[in-house]
C-alpha positions in Angstrom: -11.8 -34.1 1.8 -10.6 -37.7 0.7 -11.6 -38.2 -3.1 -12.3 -41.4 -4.6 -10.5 -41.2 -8.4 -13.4 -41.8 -10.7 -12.9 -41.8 -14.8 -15.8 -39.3 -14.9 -14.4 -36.6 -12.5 -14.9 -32.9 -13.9 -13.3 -31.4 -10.3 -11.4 -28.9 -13.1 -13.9 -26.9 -15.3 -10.7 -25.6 -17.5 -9.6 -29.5 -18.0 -13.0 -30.8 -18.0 -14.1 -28.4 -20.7 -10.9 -29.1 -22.8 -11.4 -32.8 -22.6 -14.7 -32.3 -24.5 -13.1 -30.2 -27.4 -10.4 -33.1 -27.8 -13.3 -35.3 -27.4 -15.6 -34.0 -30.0 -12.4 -32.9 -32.7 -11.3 -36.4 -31.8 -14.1 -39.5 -31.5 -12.1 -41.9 -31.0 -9.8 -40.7 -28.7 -9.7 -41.8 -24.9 -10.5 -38.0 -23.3 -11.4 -39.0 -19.7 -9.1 -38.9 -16.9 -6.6 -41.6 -17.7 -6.3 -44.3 -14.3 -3.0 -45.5 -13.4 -2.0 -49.0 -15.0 -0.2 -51.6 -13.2 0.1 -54.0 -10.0 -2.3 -53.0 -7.5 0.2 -53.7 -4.8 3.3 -52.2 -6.4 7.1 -51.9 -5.0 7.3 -49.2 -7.5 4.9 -46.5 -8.2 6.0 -44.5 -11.3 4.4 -40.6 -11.3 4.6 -38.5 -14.5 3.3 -35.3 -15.2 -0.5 -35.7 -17.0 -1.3 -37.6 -20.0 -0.2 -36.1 -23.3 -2.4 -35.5 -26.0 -1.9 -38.3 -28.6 -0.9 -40.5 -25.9 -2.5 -41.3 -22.9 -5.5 -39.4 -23.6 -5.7 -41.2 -27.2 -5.1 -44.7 -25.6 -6.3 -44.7 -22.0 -3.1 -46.2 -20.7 0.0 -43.7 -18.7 2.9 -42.9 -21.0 1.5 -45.0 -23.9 1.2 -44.0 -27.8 3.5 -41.2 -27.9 7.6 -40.7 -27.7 7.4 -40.4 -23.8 6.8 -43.9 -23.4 9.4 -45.5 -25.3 12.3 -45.6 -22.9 10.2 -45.6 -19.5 8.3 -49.1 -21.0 12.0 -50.4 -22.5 13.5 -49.6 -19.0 11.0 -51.2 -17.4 11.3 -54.2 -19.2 14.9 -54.5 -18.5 15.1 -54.3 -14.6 11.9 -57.0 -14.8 9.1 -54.9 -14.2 7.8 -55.4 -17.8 6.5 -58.3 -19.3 6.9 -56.4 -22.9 9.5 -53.3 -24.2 6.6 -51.5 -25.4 3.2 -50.6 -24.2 1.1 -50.2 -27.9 -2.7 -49.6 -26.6 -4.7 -50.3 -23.3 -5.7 -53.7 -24.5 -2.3 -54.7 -25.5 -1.0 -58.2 -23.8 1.9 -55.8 -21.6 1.5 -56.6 -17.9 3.8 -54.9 -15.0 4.8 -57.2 -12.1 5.8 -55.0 -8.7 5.5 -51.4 -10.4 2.5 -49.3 -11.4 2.1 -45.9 -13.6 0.6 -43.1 -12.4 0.3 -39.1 -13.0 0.1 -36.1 -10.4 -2.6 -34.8 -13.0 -5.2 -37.3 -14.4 -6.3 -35.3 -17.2 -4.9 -33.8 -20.5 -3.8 -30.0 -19.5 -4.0 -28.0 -22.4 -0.3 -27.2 -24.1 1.0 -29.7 -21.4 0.5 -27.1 -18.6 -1.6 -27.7 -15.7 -2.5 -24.9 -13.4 -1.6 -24.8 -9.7 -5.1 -25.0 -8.7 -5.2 -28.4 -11.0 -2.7 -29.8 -9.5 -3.9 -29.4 -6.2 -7.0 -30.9 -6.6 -5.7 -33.8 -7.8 -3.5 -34.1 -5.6 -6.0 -36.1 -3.3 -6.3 -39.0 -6.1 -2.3 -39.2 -5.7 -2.3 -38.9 -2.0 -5.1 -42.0 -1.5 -2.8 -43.6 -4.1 0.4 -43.1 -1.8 -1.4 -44.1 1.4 -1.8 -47.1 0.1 1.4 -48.5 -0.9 3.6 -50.7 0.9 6.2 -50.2 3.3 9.3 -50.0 1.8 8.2 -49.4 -1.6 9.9 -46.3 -3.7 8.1 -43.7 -5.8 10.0 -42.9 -8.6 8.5 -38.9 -9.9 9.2 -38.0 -13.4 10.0 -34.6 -13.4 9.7 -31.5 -11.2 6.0 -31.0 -10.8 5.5 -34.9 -10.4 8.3 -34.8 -7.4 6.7 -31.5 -6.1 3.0 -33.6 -6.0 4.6 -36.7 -3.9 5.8 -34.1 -1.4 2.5 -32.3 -1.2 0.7 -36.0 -1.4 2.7 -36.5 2.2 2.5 -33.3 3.7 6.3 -32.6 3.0 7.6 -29.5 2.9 9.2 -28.7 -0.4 12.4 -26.4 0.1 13.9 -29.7 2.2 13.4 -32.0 -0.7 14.9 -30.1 -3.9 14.4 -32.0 -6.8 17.6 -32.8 -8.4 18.0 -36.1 -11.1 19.2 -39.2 -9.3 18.0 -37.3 -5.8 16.9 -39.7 -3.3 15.1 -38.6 -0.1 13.4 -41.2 2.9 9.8 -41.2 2.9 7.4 -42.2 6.2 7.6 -46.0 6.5 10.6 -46.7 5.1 9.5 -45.6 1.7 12.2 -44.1 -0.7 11.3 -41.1 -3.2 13.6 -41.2 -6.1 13.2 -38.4 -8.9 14.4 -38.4 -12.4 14.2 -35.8 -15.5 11.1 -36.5 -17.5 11.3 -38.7 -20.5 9.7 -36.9 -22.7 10.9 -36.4 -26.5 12.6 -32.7 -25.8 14.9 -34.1 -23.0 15.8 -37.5 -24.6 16.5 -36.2 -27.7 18.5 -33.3 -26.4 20.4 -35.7 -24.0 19.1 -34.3 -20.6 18.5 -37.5 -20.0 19.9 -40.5 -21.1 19.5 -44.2 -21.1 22.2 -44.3 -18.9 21.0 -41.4 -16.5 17.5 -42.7 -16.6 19.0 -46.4 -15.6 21.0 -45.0 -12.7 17.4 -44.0 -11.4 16.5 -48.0 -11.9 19.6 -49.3 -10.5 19.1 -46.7 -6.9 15.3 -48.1 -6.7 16.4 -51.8 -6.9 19.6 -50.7 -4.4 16.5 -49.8 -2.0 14.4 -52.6 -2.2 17.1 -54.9 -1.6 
């Protein structure tokens, strides 16, 4: 059944129940399924994991007030999708031209960990999300489970689309999927991924929609 994304969707009792302990140990945090942020008619659609705890679910913006963001928002910046190198708060003056932010999981899993059965029903928000992008546009997934929910999103079967970083498979309508280690703290600061590595991933996306 299609699903219409809603801020107040509780389709997960286990992430809906969390929500309200971070919510009531933390007033004035976000807590509600975080909506993507972005052009509405993107080139690029960015998909990470799920918001993290004293980022996206504090601030109500993908991949913003926490380490994660840092080098996603800087890279952004440099290849022209970013007005600004930094995304601060939801209400900050940072605007993206051609690229929006999504996540294959709306909500805050707890320890970071989404269950399969989570990601599944959420996969319909990312699928209506998919449906309507462009032709020709590229979805770049951060990360193995984000990669995994694009493929689901389409119907794909998974074992012909392994996700490797720097992979890049053809989509229906001429649309690109382009995957890329996350860039979280743990694999930045342990050099699984780089600025370099996590540019190559820019510099293949803007090789496609040439």
């Amino acid at each position: 059944m299609k699903q219409t994304f809603t801020t107040e969707c509780r389709l997960c009792p286990r992430l809906a129940g969390f929500l309200d302990e971070v919510k009531a140990q933390n007033p004035g945090y976000y807590a509600k399924p975080v909506p993507p942020f972005g052009d509405a008619d993107p080139r690029l659609l960015i998909v990470g994991l799920a918001p993290g705890l004293h980022g996206a679910n504090r601030t109500g913006r993908p991949f913003t007030g926490d380490y994660a963001g840092i080098l996603l928002y800087r890279t952004l910046h440099k290849f022209g999708y970013g007005s600004l190198p930094e995304s601060t708060s939801a209400d900050d003056p940072l605007r993206l031209t051609g690229c929006r932010i999504t996540n294959a999981v709306k909500c805050l899993p707890p320890q970071n960990k989404p269950e399969t059965s989570e990601i599944r029903l959420c996969n319909s928000y990312l699928r209506n999300e998919l449906e309507g992008l462009r032709k020709g546009a590229v979805i770049l997934a951060l990360g193995n489970i984000a990669h995994q929910a694009v493929l689901s999103a389409f119907g794909l079967k998974k074992k012909g689309y392994p996700f490797v970083h720097g992979g890049a498979y053809d989509l229906p309508q001429e649309r690109k999927l382009v995957s890329s280690y996350h860039c979280s703290r743990y694999n930045t600061q342990t050099r699984r991924l780089t600025d370099a590595m996590f540019e190559d991933a820019f510099k293949t996306i803007a090789n496609h929609l040439r």
